[in-house]
Backbone as a printed PyTorch tensor [residue, N CA C, xyz], in Angstrom:
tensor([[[112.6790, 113.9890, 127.1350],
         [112.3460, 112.6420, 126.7440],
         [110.9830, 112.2700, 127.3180]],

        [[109.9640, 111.9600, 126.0970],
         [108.7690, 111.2790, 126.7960],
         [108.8540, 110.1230, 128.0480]],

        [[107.8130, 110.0920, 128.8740],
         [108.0330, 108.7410, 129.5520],
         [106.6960, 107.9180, 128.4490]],

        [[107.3360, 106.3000, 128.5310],
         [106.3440, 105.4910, 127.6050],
         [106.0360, 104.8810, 129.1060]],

        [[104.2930, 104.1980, 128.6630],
         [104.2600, 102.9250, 129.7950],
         [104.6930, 101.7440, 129.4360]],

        [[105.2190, 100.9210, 130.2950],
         [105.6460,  99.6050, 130.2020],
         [104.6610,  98.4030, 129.4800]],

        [[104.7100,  97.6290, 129.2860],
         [103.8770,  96.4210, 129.1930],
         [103.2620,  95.8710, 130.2090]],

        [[103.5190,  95.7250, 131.6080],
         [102.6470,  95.7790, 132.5150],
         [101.0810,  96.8610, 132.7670]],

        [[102.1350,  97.8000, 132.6680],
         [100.9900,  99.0590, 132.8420],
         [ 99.9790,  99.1380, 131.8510]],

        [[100.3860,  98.3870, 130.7380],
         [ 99.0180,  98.5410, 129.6090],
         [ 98.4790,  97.5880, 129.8410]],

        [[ 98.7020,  96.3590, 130.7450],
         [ 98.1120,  95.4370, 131.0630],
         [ 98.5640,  94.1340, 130.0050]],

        [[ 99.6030,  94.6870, 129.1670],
         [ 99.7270,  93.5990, 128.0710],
         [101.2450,  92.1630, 128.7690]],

        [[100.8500,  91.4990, 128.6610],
         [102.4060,  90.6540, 128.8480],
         [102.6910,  90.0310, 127.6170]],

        [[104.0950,  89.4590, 127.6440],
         [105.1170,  88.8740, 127.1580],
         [105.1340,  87.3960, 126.9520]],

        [[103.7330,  87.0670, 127.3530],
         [103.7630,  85.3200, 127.4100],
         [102.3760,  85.2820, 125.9930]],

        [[103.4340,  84.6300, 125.1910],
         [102.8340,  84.1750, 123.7450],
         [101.5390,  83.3940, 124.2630]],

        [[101.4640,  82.6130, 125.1020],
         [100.3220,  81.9680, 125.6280],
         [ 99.0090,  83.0470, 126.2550]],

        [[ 99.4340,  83.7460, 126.6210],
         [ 98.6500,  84.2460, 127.0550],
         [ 98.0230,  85.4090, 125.8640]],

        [[ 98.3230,  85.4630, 125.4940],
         [ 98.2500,  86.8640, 124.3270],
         [ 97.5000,  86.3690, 123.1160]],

        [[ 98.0060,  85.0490, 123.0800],
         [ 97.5100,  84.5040, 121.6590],
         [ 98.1250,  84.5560, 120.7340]],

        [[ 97.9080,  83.9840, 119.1160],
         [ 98.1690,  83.6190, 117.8320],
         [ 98.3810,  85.5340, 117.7000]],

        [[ 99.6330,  85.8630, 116.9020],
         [100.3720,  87.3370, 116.5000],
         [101.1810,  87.1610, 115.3850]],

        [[100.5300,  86.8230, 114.1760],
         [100.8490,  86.8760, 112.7110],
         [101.4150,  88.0740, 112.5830]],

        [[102.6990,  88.2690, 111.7000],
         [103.2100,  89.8570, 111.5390],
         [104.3100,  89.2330, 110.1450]],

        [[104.5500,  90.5930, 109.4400],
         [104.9230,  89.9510, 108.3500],
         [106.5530,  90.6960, 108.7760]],

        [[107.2480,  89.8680, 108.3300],
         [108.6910,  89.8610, 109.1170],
         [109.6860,  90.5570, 107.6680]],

        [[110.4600,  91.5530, 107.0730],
         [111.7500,  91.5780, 106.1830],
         [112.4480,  90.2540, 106.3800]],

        [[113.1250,  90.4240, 105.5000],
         [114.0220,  89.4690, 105.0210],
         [113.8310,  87.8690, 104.8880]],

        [[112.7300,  87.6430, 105.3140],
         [112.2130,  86.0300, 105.5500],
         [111.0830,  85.6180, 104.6890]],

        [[110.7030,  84.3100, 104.4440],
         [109.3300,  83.8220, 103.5710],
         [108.6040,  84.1360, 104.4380]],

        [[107.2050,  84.9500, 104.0910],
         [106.2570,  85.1150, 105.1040],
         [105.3630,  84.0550, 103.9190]],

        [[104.7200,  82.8940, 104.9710],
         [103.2860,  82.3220, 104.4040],
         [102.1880,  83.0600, 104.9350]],

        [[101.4530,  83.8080, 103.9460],
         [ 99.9480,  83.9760, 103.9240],
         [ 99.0120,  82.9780, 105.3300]],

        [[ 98.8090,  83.3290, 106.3820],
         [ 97.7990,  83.1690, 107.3430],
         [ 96.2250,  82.4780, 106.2970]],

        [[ 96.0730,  83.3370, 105.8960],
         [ 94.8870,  83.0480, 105.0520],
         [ 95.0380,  81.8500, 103.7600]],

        [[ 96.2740,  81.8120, 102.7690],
         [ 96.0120,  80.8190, 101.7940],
         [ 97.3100,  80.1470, 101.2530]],

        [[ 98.1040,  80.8900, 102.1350],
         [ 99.6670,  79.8710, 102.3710],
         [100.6270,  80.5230, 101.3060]],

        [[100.1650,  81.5800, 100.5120],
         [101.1050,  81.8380,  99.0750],
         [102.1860,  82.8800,  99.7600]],

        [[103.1340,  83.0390,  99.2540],
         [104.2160,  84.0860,  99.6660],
         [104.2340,  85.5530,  98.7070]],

        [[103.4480,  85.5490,  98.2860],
         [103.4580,  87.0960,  97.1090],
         [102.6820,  87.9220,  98.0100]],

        [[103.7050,  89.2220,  98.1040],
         [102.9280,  90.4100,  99.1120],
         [102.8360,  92.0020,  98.7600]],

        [[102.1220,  92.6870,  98.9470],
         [102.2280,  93.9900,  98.8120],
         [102.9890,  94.5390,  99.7320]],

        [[104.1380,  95.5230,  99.7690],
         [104.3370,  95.6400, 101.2900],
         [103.8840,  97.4650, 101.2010]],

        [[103.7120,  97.7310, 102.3750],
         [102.8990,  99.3380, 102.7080],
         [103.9580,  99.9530, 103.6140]],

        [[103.9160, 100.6770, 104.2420],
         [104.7300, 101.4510, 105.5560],
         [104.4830, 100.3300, 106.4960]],

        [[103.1400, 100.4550, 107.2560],
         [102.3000,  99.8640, 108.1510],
         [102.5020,  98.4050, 108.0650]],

        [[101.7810,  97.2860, 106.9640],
         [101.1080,  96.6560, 106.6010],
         [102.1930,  96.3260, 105.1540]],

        [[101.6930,  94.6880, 105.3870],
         [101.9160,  93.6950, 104.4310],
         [100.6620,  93.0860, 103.9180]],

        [[ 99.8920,  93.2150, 102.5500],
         [ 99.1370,  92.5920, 101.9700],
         [ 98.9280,  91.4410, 101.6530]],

        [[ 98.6080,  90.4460, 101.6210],
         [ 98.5070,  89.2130, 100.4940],
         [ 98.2190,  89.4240,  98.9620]],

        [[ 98.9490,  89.6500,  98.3040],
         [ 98.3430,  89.6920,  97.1380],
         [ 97.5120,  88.6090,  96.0670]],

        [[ 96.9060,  87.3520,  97.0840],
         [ 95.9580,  87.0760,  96.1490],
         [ 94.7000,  86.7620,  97.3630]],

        [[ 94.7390,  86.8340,  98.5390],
         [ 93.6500,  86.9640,  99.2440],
         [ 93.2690,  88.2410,  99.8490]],

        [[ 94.6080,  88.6340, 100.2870],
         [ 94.1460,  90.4740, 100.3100],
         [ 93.6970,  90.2150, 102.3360]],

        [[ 94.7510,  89.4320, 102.9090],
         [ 94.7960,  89.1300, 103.9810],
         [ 96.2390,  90.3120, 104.5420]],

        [[ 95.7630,  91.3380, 105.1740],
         [ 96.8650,  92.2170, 105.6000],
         [ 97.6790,  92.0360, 106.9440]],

        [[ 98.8920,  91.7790, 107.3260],
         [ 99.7630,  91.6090, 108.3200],
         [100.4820,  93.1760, 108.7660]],

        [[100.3410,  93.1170, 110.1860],
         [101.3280,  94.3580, 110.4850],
         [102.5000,  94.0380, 109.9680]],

        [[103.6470,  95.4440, 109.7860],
         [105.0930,  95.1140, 109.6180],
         [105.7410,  94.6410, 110.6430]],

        [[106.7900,  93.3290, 111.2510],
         [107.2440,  93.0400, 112.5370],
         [107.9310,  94.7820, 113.0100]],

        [[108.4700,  95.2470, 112.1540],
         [109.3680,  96.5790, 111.9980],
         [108.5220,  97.6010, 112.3260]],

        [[107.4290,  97.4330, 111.7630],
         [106.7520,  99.1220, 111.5840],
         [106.4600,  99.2660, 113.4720]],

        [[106.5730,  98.5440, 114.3350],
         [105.9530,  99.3190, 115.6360],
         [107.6010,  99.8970, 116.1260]],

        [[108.4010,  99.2400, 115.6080],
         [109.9670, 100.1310, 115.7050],
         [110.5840, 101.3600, 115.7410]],

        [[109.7730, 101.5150, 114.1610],
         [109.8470, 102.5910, 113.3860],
         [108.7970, 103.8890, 113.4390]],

        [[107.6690, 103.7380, 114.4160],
         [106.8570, 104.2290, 114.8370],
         [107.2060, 105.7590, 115.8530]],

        [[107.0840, 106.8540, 115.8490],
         [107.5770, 107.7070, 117.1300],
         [106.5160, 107.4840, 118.4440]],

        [[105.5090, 107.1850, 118.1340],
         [104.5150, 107.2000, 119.2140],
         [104.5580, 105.8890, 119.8530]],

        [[105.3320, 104.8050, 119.9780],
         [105.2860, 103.6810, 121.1960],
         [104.7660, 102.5150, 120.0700]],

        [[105.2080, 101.3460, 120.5500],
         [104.5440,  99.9920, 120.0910],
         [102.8790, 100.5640, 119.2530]],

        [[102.1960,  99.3310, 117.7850],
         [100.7930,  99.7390, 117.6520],
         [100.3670,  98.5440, 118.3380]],

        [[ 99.3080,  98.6380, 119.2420],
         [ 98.4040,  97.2450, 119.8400],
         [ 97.2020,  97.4240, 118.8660]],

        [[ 97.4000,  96.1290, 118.6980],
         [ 96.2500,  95.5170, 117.6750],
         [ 95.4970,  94.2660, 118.5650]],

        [[ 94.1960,  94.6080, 118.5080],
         [ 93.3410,  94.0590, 119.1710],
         [ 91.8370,  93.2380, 118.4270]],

        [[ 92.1870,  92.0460, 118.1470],
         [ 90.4760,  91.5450, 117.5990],
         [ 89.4170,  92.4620, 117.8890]],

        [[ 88.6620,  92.3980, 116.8540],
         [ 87.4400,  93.4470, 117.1520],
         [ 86.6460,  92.2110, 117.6010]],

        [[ 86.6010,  90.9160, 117.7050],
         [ 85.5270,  90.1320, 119.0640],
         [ 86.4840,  89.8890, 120.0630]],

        [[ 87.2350,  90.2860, 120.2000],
         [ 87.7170,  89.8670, 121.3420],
         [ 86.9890,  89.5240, 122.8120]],

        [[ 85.8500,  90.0910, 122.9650],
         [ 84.8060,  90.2370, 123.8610],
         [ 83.9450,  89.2840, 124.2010]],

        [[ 83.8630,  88.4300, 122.9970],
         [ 83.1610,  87.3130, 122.5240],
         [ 83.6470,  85.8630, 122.9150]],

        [[ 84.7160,  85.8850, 122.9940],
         [ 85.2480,  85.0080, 123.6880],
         [ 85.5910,  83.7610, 122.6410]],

        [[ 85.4270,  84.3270, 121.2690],
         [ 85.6610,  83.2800, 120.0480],
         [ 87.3220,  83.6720, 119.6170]],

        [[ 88.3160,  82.8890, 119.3460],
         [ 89.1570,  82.5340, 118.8590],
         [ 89.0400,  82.2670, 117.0890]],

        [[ 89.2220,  83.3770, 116.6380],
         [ 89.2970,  82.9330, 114.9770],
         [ 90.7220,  82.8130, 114.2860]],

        [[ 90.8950,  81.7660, 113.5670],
         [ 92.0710,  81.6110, 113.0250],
         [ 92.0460,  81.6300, 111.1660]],

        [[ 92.6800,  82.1870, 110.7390],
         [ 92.3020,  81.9410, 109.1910],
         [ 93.1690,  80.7340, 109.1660]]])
């Protein structure tokens, strides 16, 4: 059995506050579009589409279903210190 690291050890925590806004497109539920509020989606393995803005959501499932550990998804400004919200 692999050992995984914890959520500490990646430095990530468990406090929604701290982490920030984590849009994910959920089975079985209405997901609203982040970007333009409509509920029509492509769904992928990975990834949930918008199909009329073309705004993509991880699957809540797919880091589950994954063999290699949770996917961390990280703003590419994160660095920047800007907060973008669609």
């Amino acid at each position: 059995m692999a050992n995984f690291a914890t959520l500490g050890e990646l430095g990530l925590k468990h406090d929604p506050k701290g982490r920030g806004y984590h849009a994910v497109y959920r089975e079985h539920e209405v997901n609203h579009c982040p970007g333009c509020g409509r509920t029509h989606w492509l769904i992928g393995r990975m990834s949930a589409e918008c199909a009329f803005c073309a705004t993509a959501l991880p699957l809540a499932e797919a880091s589950t279903r994954h063999h290699h550990g949770p996917a961390v998804i990280q703003h590419r400004n994160r660095n920047n210190g800007h907060a973008w919200a669609a």
